[in-house]
N, C-alpha and C positions, 0 to 999 in steps of 0.2 A: 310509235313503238311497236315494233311486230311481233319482240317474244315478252312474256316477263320472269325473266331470268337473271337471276345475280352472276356475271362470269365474273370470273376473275382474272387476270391478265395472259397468265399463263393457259386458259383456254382458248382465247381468242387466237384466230388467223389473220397473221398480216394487222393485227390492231383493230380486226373486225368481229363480229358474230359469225359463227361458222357457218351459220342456217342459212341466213339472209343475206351476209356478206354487207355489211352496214355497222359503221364507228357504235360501240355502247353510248349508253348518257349515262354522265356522271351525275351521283342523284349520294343526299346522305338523309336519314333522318332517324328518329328514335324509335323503337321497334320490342318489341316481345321477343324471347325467344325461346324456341326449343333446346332444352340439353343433351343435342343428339349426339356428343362426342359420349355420352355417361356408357349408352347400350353397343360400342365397336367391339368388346368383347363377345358380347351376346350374339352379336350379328356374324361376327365371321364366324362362332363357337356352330349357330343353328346351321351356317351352310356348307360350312367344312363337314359338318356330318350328313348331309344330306337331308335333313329335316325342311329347311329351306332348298330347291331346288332352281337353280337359275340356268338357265339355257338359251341361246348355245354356250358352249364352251367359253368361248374367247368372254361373252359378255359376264358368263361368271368371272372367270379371269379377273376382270376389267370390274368388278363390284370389289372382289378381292381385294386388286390394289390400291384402290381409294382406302378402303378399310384401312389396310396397313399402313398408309401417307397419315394416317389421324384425320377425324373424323370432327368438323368443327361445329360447333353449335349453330344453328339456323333460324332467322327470323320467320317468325309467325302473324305475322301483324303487319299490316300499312300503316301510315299515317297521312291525316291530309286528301285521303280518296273519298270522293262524294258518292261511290256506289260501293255495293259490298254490304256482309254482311256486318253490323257490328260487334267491336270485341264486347266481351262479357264485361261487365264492370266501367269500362273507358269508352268512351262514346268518340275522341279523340281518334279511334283503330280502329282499323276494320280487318275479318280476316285475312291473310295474305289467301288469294287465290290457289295456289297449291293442296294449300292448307284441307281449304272447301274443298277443292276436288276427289282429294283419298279421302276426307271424311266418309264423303256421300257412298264409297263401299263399305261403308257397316250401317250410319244411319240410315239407308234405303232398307235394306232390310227389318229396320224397326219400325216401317212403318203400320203394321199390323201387329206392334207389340211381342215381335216373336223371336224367340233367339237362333233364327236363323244364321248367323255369321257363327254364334260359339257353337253351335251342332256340325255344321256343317260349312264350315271356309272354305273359298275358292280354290277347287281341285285345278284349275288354271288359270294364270291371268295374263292378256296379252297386251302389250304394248310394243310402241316404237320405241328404238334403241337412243332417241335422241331425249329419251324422259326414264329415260332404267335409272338414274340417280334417285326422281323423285319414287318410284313405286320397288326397286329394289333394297334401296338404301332407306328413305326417309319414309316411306309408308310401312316397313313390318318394324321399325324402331317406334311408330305411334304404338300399334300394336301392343307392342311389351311394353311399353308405358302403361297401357290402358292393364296389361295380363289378359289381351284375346287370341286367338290362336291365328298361326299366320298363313297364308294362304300356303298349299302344299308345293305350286311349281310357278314358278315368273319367267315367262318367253315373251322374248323382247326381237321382231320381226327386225328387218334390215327395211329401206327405203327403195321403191320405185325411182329409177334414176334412167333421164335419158341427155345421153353424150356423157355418161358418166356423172352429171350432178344430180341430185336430189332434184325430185319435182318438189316445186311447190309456188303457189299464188303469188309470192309473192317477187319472186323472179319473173314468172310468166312465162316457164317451162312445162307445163301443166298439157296433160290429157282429158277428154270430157270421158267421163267414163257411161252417161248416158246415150253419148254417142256412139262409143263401141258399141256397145251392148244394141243399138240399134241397126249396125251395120251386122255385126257377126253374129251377134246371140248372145245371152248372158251365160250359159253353158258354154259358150267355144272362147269366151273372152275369160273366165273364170278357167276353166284347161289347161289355155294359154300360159295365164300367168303363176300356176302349178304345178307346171310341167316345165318351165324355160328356165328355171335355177332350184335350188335349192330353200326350201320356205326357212325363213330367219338372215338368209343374208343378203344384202344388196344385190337389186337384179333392175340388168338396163333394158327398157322396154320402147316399143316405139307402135305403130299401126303396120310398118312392114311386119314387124315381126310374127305380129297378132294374125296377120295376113297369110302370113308361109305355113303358121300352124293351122289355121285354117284348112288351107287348099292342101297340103301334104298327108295330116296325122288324121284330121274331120272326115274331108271330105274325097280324098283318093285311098285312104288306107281303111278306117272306118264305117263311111259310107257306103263305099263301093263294095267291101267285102257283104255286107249283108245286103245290098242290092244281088251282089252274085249269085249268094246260097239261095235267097228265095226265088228268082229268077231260075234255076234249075232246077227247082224242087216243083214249080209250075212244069216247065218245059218238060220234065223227063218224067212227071206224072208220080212222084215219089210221097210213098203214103209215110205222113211223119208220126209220131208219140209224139204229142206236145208236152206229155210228164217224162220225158225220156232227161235221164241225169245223165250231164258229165264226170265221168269218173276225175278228171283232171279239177284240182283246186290251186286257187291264188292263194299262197299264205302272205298277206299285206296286213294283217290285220293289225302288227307289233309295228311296222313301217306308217301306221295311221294314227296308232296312238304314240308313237315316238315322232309325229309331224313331218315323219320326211314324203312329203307326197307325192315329189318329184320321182322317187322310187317307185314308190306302188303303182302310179299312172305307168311306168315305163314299164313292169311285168304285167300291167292289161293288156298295154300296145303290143308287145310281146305275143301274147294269145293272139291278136287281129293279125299279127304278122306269120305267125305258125300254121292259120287258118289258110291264108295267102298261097305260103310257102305248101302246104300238104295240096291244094287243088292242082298248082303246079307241076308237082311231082303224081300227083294220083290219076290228072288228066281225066275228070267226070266225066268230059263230052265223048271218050274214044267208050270209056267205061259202058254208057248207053246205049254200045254200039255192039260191046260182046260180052258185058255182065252184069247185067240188070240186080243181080241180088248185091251185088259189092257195092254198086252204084247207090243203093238206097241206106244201105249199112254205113258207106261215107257221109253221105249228105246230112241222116241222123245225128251221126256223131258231132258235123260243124254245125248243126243246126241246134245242141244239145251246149256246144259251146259258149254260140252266141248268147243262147239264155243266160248263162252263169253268167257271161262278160257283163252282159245287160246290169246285171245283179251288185257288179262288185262296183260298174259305173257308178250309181245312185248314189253315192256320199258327193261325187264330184260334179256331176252331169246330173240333176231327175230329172230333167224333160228330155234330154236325150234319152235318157232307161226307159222312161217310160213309153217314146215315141215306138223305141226298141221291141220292149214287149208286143205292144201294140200291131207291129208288122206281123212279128216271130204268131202272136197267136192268130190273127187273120189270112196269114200267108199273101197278103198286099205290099209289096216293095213301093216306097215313096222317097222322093229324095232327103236325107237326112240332117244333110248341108249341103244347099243351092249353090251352086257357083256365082261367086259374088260379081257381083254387076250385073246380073239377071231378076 
């Protein structure tokens, strides 16, 4: 068995599981249940107002409509399983695994006796979209059963998919992701895949792709620009302010707490591409040649840049920001990202 999941006909594909693409087992037995059909008012009441907050869009949507289809009562209990916890009172059950799983976010928190979950509930909680039934629908309906408060926002991510289906083990569609991280960096493979869609929705990935961002956004637009700046700032002999500020600010900050990362990354690359774009048009080397005082007042300013960029990198890249400082304050250009196969 690869998931343990009640479908019901109507969700299967083709007579299969959608995940794994494999027939259900027909299985019956006696069970506990929860009366979660009681809380469908409560539930759609808390997030039609916004008290519960489900994100993205379509998945609220898609909580919604189940809502409205009715809401059927759910077993809590096995019967017949030699592992697991046992039920209370019936030694015959054990609990259904789901069950245990949302538990363990509030009794973890008790385990220093502290009411950590009712002071303070999950300002976010993230899951895959292929489990938003159990943690949008069936975990804040525990909740109100219990009277604890519900967590403030549930994002529910999309799936790593390459050729279009889902990775996963047990197709044997799967990426090592120890292995990237060993070839590119865990900074350029984390980038990559926060920069190549939109975070929450399905995004198809492969090692070319990881590869293009690599050698394009890393290591030719990135790299190369602050090998540039420091490399002139040696050559033309230009005396820097290392506390020198860019008056220029990235406002990402509502694009970081709204998850859209894919945004914010592309107004950094933005600044690495402006920086680009002004050496271009400013031409330092002619500069050297007949205005040494603009020449310095340039170079300040990209070199004033790259600190901030440095700066607003560190949520998504630390070792690259920090690699970054590290140059900017020694004035030592070092490559950033090697070109791969070297």
């Amino acid at each position: 068995m690869d998931c343990e999941r009640v479908l019901k006909p109507e969700e299967l594909k083709d007579g299969r599981c959608p995940d794994h693409n494999k027939p259900p087992v027909k299985h019956s037995e006696e069970n506990y249940f929860f009366l979660l059909s009681e809380f469908s008012e409560q539930l759609r009441d808390r997030i039609k107002s916004g008290e519960l907050t489900i994100e993205p869009t379509a998945r609220r949507n898609e909580v919604l409509g189940k809502i409205e289809q009715g809401l059927e009562d759910i077993s809590v209990s096995r019967a017949g399983v030699d592992w697991g916890i046992p039920f209370p009172d019936d030694d015959s059950q054990t609990i259904y695994v789901w069950v245990d799983a949302l538990c363990n976010y509030y009794t973890a928190t008790r385990i220093f006796d502290t009411q950590v979950w009712e002071d303070h509930p999950a300002d976010i909680h993230f899951m895959a979209k292929d489990i938003l039934w159990f943690h949008a629908i069936v975990w804040p309906a525990l909740l109100l059963a219990l009277d604890l408060p519900l967590p403030k926002k549930i994002f529910a991510h999309g799936f790593f998919t390459i050729d279009g289906k889902k990775m996963s083990k047990t197709v044997g569609n799967v990426l090592d992701p120890m292995a990237l991280a060993d070839k590119f960096g865990a900074d350029a493979v984390r980038y990559a895949l926060l920069r190549e869609f939109p975070f929450g929705e399905d995004g198809d990935i492969s090692e070319e792709k990881l590869a293009r961002r690599y050698e394009k956004d890393l290591a030719n637009e990135l790299g190369n620009l602050l090998q540039r700046i420091l490399v002139m700032i040696k050559k033309y002999d230009c005396r820097i302010e290392a506390s020198g500020k860019n008056k220029e600010t990235l406002n990402i900050s509502k694009d970081i707490e709204s998850l859209r990362f894919d945004i914010a990354l592309k107004l950094i690359w933005d600044g690495f591409r402006k920086s680009n774009e002004n050496i271009d048009r400013e031409k330092p080397w002619e500069l050297a040649e007949t205005n040494k005082e603009k020449l310095a007042k340039f170079l300040q300013g990209e070199y004033d840049r790259l600190v901030t960029i440095a700066n607003f990198l560190e949520p998504f890249m630390p070792e690259t920001a920090q690699k970054m400082r590290h140059q900017l304050e020694t004035l030592k250009p070092e490559p950033l990202f090697p070109r791969l196969g070297k």
